[in-house]
C-alpha positions as CSV (number, residue, x, y, z in Angstrom):
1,X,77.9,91.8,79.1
2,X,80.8,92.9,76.8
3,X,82.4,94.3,80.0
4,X,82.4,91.0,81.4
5,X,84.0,89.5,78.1
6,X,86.9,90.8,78.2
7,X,87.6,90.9,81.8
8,X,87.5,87.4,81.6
9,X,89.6,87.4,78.2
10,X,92.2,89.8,80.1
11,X,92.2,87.4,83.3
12,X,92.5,84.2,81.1
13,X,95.3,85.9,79.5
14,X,97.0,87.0,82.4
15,X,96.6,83.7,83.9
16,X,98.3,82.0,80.9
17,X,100.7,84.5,81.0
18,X,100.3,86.0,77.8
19,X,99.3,89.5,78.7
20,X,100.0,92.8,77.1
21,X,102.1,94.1,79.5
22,X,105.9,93.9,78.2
23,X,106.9,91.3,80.7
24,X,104.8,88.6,79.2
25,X,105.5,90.0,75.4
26,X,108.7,90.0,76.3
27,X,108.9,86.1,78.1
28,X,107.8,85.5,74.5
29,X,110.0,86.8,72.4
30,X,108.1,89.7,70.8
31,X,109.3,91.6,67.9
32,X,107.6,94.8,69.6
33,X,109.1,94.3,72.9
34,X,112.7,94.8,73.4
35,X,112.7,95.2,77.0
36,X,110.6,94.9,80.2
37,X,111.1,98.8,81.3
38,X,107.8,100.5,82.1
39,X,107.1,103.1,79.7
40,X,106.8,105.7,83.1
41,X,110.1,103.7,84.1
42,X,109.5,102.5,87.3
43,X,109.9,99.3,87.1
44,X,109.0,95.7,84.9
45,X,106.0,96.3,83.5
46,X,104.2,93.0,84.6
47,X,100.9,93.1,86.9
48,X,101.9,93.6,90.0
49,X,103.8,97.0,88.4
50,X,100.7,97.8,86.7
51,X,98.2,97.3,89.4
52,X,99.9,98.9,92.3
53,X,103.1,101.3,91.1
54,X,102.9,102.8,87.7
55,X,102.7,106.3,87.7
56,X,100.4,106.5,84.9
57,X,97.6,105.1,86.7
58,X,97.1,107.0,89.6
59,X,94.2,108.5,89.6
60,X,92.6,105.0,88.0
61,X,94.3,102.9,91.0
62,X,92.5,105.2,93.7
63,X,88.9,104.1,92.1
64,X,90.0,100.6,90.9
65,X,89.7,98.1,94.2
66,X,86.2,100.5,95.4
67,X,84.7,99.2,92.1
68,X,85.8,95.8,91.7
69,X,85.4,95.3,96.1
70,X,81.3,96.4,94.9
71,X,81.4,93.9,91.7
72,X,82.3,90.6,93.4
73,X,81.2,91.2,96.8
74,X,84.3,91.2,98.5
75,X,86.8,93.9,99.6
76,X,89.9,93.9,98.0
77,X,91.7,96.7,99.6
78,X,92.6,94.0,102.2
79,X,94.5,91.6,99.8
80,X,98.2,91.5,100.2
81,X,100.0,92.6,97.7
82,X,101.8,89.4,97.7
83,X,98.6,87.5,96.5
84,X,99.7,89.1,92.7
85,X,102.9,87.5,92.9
């Protein structure tokens, strides 16, 4: 149930675009954030970046669409990637 929480907090956040990622701190004129560079530096750290190209997330990205495609039913190793734009 917690594990539900805050998957919906993060998606609500993301969706208001007030995430944690330095493109939305960032857009909003943190203190903390003085530009959008991916720590790895490859690229604007915004979702898409995050999801599909940071290097620091390899090994999570192979596992992350088999267990989300089993919790909602639906596989997302088909999505486009332009559906996170």
């Amino acid at each position: 149930m917690v594990l539900v929480i805050a998957l919906a907090l993060a998606i609500f956040q993301l969706r208001l675009d007030l995430g944690c990622l330095k493109y939305y701190k960032f857009n909003h004129n943190s203190n903390d954030t003085p530009n959008l560079t991916c720590p790895a530096s490859d690229g604007i750290e915004d979702i898409k970046q995050f999801l599909f190209d940071c290097q620091f997330f390899i090994v999570l990205r192979r596992t992350l669409p088999v267990n989300v495609s089993r919790i909602i039913g639906t596989n997302i190793e088909s999505f486009s990637r332009d559906k996170f734009e």
